[in-house]
C-alpha positions as CSV (number, residue, x, y, z in Angstrom):
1,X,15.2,9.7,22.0
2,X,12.4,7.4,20.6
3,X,13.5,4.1,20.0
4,X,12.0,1.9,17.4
5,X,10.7,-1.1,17.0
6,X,10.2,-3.5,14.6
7,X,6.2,-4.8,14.8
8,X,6.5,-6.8,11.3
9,X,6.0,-10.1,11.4
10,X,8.6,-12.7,9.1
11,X,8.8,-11.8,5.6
12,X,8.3,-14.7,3.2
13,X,11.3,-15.8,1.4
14,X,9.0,-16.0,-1.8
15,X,8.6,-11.9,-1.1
16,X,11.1,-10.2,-3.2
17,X,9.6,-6.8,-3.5
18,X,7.5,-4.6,-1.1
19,X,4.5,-5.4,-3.6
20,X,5.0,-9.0,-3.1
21,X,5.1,-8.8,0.5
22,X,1.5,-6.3,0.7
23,X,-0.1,-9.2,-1.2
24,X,1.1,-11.5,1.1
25,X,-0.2,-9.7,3.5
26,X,-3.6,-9.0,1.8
27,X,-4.1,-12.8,0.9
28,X,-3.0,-13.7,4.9
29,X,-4.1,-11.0,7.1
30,X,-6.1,-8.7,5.1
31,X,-7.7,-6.8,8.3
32,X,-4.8,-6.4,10.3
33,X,-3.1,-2.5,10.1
34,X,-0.7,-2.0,7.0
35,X,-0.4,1.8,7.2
36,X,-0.6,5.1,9.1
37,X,-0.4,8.2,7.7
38,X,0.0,11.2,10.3
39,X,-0.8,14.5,10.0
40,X,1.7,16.2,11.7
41,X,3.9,13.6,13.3
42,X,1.4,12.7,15.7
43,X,-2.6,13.3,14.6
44,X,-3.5,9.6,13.1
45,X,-5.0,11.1,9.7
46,X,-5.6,7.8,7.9
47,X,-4.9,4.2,8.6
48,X,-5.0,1.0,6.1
49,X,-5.2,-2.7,6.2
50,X,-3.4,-4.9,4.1
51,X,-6.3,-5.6,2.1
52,X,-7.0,-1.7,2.0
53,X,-3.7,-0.6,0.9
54,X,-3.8,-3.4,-1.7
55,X,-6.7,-2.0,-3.6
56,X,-5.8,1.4,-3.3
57,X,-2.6,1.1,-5.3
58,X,-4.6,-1.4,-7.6
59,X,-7.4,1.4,-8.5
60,X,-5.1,4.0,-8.1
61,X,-2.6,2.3,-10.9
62,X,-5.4,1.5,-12.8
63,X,-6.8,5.4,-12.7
64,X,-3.6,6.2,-13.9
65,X,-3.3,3.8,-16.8
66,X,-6.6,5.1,-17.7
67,X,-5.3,8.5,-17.7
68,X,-2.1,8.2,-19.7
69,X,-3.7,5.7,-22.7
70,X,-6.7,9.0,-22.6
71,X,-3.8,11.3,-23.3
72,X,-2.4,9.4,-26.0
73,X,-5.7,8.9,-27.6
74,X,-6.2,12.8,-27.4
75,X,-3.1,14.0,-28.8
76,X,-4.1,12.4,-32.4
């Protein structure tokens, strides 16, 4: 049996969501690893910082924004 453990440092009482707490992190230790995605429970596929993570969901929200007011604006 694997046994876990928790690596994350004190959460911010400020930090109310898991949004809030990524920009914490991005704003106080952008460079330090956020994320791993694995491949098949073991192969390290792709790995984030704080900061990294950050602006993906940022663009990626944003691509998407951009994509649902372009449908609107098609439909008429």
């Amino acid at each position: 049996m694997n046994q876990i453990v928790n690596k994350f440092p004190e959460i911010p009482s400020q930090c109310a969501t898991i949004l809030d707490i990524l920009r914490d992190r991005s704003c106080n230790i952008p460079h330090k690893q956020a994320l791993t995605l694995l491949e098949d429970r073991e192969t390290q596929e792709l790995t984030l910082t704080s900061d990294e993570l950050e602006n993906f969901c940022t663009i990626n929200s944003l691509a998407n924004l951009i994509e649902r007011k372009t449908t609107i604006l098609m439909q008429y």
